[in-house]
N, C-alpha and C positions, 0 to 999 in steps of 0.2 A: 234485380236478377230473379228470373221464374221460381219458384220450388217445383224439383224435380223428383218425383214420385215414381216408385216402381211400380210396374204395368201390374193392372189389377187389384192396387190398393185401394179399398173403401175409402172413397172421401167421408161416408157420415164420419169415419172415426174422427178427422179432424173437427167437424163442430163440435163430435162429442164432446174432444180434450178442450177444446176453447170454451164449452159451455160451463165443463167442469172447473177450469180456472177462473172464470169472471163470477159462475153463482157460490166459489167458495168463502165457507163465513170466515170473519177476522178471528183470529187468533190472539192477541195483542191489543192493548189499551188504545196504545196510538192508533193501530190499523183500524178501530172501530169509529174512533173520533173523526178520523179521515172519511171513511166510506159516510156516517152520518153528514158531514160538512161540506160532503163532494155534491148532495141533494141539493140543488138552485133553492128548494123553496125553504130548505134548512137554510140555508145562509140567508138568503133573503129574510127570513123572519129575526134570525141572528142579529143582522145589519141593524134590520128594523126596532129592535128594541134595542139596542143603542143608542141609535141616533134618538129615539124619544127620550133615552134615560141622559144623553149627557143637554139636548134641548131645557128639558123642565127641568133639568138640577141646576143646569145658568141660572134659569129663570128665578126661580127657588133663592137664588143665592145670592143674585146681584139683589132681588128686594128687601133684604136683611141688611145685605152690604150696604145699601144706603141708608138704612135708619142707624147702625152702628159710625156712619160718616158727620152724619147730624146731630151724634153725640145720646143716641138708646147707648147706652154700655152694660146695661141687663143684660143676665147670666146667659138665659133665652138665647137672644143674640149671638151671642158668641158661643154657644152652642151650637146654632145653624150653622155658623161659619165652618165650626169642626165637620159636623157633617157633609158639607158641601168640599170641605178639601179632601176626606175621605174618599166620596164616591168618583171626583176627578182623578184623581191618584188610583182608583179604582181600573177608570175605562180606561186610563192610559198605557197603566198595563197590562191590561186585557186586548189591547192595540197592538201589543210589542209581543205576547204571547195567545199569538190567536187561537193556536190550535190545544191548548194544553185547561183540561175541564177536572182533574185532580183532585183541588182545593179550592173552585172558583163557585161551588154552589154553598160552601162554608161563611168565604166573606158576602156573595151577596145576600145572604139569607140573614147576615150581620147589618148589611146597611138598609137592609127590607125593616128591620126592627129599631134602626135610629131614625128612618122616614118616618115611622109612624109613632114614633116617640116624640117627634120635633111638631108632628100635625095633633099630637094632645094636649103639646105644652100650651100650642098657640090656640089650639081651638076653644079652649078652656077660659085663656085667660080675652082671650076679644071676640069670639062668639057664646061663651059663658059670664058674662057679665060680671068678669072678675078684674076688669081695668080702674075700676074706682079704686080697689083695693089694694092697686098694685102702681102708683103713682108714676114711678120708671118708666113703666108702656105706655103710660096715656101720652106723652109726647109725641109717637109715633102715628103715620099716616094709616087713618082706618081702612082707606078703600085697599091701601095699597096692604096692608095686613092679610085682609080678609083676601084677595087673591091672592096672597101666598100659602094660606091655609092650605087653600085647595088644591093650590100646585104641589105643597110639600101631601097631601092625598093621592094622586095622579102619582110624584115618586114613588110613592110606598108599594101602587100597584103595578107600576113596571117593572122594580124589583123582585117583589114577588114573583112575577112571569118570570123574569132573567134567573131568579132561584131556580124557579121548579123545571126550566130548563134545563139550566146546568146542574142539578140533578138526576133529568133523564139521561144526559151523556153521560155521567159519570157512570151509572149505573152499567148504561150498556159498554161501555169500557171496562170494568169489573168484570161484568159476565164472559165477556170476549176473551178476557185475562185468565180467567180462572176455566174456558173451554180450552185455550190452547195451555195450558199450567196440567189439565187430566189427559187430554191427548197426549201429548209428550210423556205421562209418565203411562200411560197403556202403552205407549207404543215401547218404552224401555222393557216395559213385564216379557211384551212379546219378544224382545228380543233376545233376552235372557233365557226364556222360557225355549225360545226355537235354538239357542247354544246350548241347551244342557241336553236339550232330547239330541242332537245333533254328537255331542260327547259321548252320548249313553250309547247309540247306535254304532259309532265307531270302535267302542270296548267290546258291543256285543260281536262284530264282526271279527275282530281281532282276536277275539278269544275263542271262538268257533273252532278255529282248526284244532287250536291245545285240545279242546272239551272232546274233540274226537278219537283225535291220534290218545289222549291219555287216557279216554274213556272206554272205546272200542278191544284197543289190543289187548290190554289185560283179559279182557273176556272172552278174547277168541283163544286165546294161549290156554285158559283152565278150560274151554270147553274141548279143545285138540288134546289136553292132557287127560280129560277123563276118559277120553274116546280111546285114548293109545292102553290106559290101562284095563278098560273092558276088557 
C-alpha cells in the first residue's frame, strides 16, 4: 500500500529521517558487533582466519598424534596434544557463539602464547641439536617434526591475527557501550533539568496573582489614607 503524504510535504525530510537512522552510531556492545560483522569483508576475513586456524591446528596435531601412537610418550607430546584440544574446543565455540567478542581476544591471546611455547619446545630440541640429549625424541620422525615446527609457527601467527582482532571488536563494542551509557545519562540531566525549570515557572505563575492582590492593596489603602488626612 502507497504512503500517503499530505499535499505539500517535503519529501527531502524523508531521506533526511532515513539518513538519520541508518548513519546512527551504535549504542550498545552487541549493536557495534553487528554493524562491524554485517561488513562482507569483516566476515570474510573472520571466516578466513578460521578456517586457516582450525586447518594448521589438524595439521599441527594429527603430526604429534602419531609420534604419541608409535609410543614418543615425552612430556612435549602430550603437550601438543593439550594444546591442540584447547584451540578445537576453542573454534567450536566460537562456531556456537559467533557473534559474542567479550572474552574471546583473552582466550586467543592465551592459545597465541601456547603456539609459541609448543614451536620453542620443539624447535629447540630438533632444530637446536638437542636430540642426542634427549633420547625420548630421537625415536620420532625428523622430516615429519621439522614440519610441524613450522606449522605449530603458522599457528602462533594466526592466533595472533584472530587476538588482535578480537581485540579491535571488543574495543569498539566498549566504546559503543560506554557512548550510549553517557547519552542516556545527558539525556536524564536534561530531563530533570527541563522538570525543575518547568515546576519553578508553574510556582512563579501561581504566585503572581498572591504577590499582587497582597502587595498592591496595602499600598493603595496608606496612600488613600494619607490623602483623606491632608
Amino acid at each position: 500500500m502507497p504512503l500517503k503524504l499530505p499535499p505539500g510535504y517535503p519529501l527531502q525530510n524523508i531521506h533526511h529521517n532515513q539518513s538519520d537512522n541508518t548513519s546512527k552510531p551504535p549504542r550498545t556492545f552487541g549493536d557495534a558487533i553487528h554493524v562491524r560483522l554485517d561488513n562482507p569483508l569483516v566476515s570474510l576475513f573472520r571466516l578466513g582466519i578460521r578456517l586457516l586456524q582450525l586447518i594448521f591446528a589438524l595439521a599441527a596435531g594429527i603430526s604429534y598424534a602419531i609420534e604419541l601412537a608409535y609410543g614418543s610418550t615425552a612430556s612435549a607430546f602430550i603437550y601438543s596434544q593439550v594444546v591442540f584440544g584447547l584451540t578445537f574446543i576453542t573454534l567450536i565455540t566460537d562456531a556456537l557463539t559467533l557473534r559474542s567478542y567479550r572474552l574471546t581476544f583473552v582466550v586467543e591471546s592465551t592459545l597465541c602464547v601456547l603456539w609459541l611455547a609448543l614451536f620453542g619446545v620443539f624447535y629447540r630440541i630438533y632444530l637446536g641439536n638437542e636430540v642426542a640429549r634427549n633420547p625420548e625424541y630421537a625415536a620420532a620422525d625428523m622430516k615429519r617434526m621439522k614440519t610441524a615446527i613450522w606449522l605449530d609457527l603458522v599457528n602462533f601467527i594466526l592466533w595472533l591475527t584472530g587476538a588482535v582482532f578480537s581485540t579491535a571488536m571488543c574495543c569498539s563494542g566498549i566504546k559503543a557501550a560506554i557512548r550510549g551509557k553517557l547519552e542516556r545519562r545527558t539525556r536524564k540531566k536534561r530531563q530533570r533539568s527541563a522538570g525543575s525549570e518547568h515546576r519553578m515557572e508553574e510556582g512563579v505563575v501561581r504566585n503572581a496573582p498572591q504577590a499582587r492582590s497582597g502587595g498592591r492593596l496595602p499600598l493603595y489603602e496608606e496612600i488613600a489614607a494619607v490623602a483623606r488626612s491632608s
